[in-house]
C-alpha positions as CSV (number, residue, x, y, z in Angstrom):
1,X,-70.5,-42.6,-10.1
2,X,-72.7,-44.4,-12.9
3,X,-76.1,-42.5,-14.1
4,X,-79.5,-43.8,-13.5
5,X,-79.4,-43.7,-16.9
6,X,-83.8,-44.4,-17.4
7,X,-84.3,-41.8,-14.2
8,X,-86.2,-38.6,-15.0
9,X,-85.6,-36.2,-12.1
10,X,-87.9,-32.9,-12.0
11,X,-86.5,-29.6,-10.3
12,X,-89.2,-27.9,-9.6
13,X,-89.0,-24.2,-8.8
14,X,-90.1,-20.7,-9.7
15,X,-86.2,-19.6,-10.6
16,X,-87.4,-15.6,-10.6
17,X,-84.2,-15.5,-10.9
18,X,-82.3,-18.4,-11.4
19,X,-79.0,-18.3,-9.4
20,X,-75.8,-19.7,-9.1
21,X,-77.0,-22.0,-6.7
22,X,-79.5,-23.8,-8.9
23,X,-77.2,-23.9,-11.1
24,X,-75.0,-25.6,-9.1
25,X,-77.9,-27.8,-8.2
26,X,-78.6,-29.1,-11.8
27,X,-75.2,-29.2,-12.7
28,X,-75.1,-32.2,-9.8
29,X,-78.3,-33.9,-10.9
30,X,-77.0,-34.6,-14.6
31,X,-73.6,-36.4,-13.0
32,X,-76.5,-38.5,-11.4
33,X,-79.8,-38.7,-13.2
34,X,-80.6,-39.4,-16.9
35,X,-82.5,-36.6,-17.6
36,X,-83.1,-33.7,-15.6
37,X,-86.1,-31.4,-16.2
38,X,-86.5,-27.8,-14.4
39,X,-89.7,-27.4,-13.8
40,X,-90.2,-23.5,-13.8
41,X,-93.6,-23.0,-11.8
42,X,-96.1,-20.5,-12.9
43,X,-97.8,-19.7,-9.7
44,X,-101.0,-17.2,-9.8
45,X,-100.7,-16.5,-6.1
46,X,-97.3,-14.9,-6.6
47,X,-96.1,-11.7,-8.9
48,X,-93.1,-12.6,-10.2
49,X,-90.4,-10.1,-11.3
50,X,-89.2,-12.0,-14.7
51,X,-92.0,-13.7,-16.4
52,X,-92.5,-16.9,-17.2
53,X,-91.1,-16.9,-20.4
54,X,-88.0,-14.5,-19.2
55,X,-87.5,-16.9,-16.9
56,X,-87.3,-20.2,-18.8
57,X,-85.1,-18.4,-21.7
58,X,-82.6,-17.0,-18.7
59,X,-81.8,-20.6,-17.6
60,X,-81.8,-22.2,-21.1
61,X,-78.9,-19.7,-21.5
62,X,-77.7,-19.5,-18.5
63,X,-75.3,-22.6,-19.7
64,X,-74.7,-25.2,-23.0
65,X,-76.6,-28.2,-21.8
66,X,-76.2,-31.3,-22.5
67,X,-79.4,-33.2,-24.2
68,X,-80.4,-34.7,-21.3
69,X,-81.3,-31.1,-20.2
70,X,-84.6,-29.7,-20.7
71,X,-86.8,-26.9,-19.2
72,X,-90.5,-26.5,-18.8
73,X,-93.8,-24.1,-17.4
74,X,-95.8,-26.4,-15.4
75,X,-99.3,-24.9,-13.1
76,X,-101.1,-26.8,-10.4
77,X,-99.9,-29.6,-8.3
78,X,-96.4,-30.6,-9.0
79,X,-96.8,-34.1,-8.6
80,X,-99.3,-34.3,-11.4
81,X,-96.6,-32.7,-13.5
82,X,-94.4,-35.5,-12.6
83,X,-96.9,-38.3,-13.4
84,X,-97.3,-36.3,-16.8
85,X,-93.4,-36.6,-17.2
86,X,-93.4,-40.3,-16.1
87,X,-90.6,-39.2,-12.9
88,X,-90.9,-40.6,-9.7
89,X,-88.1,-38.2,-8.5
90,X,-88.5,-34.5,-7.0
91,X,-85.0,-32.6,-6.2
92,X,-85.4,-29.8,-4.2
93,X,-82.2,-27.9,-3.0
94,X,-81.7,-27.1,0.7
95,X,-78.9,-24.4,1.2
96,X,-79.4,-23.6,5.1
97,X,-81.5,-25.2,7.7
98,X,-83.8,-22.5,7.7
99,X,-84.8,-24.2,4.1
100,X,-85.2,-27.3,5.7
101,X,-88.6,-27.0,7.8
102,X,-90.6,-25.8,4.6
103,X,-89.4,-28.0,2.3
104,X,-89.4,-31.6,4.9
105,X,-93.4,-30.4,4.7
106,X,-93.6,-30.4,0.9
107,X,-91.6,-33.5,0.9
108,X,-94.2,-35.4,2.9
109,X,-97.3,-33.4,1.4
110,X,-95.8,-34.3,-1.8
111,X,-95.7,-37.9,-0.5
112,X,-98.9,-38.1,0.6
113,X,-100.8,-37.0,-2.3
114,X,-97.9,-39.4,-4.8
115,X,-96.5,-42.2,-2.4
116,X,-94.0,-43.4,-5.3
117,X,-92.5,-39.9,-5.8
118,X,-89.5,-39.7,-3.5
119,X,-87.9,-36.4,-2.8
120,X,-84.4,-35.8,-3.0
121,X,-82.3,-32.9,-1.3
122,X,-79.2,-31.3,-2.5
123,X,-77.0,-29.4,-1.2
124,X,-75.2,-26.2,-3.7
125,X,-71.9,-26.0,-2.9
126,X,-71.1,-23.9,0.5
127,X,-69.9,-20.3,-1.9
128,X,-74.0,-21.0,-2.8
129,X,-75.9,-21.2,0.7
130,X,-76.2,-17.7,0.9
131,X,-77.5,-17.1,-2.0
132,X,-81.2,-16.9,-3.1
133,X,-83.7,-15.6,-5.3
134,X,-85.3,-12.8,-3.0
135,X,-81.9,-11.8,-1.7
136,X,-80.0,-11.6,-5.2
137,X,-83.0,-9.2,-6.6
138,X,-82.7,-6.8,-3.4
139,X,-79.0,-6.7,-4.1
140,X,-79.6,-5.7,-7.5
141,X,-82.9,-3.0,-6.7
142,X,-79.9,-1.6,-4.4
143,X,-77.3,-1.3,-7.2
144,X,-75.3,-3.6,-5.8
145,X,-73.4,-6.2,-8.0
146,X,-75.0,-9.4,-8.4
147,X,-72.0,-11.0,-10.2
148,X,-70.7,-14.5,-9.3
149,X,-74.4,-14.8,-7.8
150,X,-76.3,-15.5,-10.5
151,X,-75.6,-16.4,-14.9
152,X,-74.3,-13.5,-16.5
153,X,-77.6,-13.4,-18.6
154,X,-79.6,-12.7,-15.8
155,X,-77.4,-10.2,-13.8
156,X,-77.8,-8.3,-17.4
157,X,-81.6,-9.2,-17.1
158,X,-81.6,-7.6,-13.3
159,X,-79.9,-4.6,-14.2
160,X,-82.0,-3.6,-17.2
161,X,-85.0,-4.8,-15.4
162,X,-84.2,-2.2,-12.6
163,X,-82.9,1.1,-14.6
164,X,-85.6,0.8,-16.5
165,X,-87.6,1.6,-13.7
């Protein structure tokens, strides 16, 4: 499959934690896209159980990227983020079709405020449709092993984070 080799796609996200499944997700995007960005979002309206920072140094070692890899904080409307980063291209994963109803409404929000930013969807592969966020941080506040779930950096991160507390 040849790159769009000029193509800056944003994955935009609040990764708290970053799972196996986004992984997955921008591990597809670089076959495809020149240069993929994940967007970590630092949303006020939500408490997050990693901070930002904990979060953007979790998935810069979750893996050795290539340079076309990069990761970045971004606040307020994410298609002003995108005009800042000159990309015309959201990905957003879907994993079930329960995902699907919220994210077709960002998609066309999204599109409405930016008409030349398109939204892609990807698909992890089907050992990752289970698997989120929320789910993989109960699991863990339960004692339950997180492994294969997520990078071993943050199922280290999850388990300190919770016997320390």
């Amino acid at each position: 499959m040849a790159k769009a080799a000029s193509t800056v796609v944003l994955y935009p996200g609040s990764f708290d934690p970053v799972t196996m499944g986004h992984i997955d997700v921008v591990e597809r995007c670089l076959k495809i896209f020149g240069r993929v960005v994940v967007a970590v979002l630092k949303n006020p309206q939500k408490e997050p159980l990693f901070s930002l920072r904990e979060r953007i140094a979790m998935i810069r070692a979750a893996r050795r990227w290539p340079q076309n890899f990069s990761v970045e904080a971004f606040d307020g409307l994410l298609v002003d983020f995108a005009k800042r980063k000159r990309s015309n291209i959201l990905v957003r994963g879907l994993r079930e079709i329960s995902d699907f109803e919220y994210e077709f409404q960002m998609a066309l929000m999204n599109r409405r405020l930016a008409p030349r930013i398109e939204t892609v969807f990807m698909m992890p592969k089907t050992d990752y449709t289970h698997v989120s966020s929320r789910l993989v941080k109960e699991i863990a506040f339960l004692g339950g092993s997180v492994k294969g779930l997520v990078p071993a950096v943050v199922a280290r991160a999850l388990r300190k984070k919770y016997t320390n507390q």
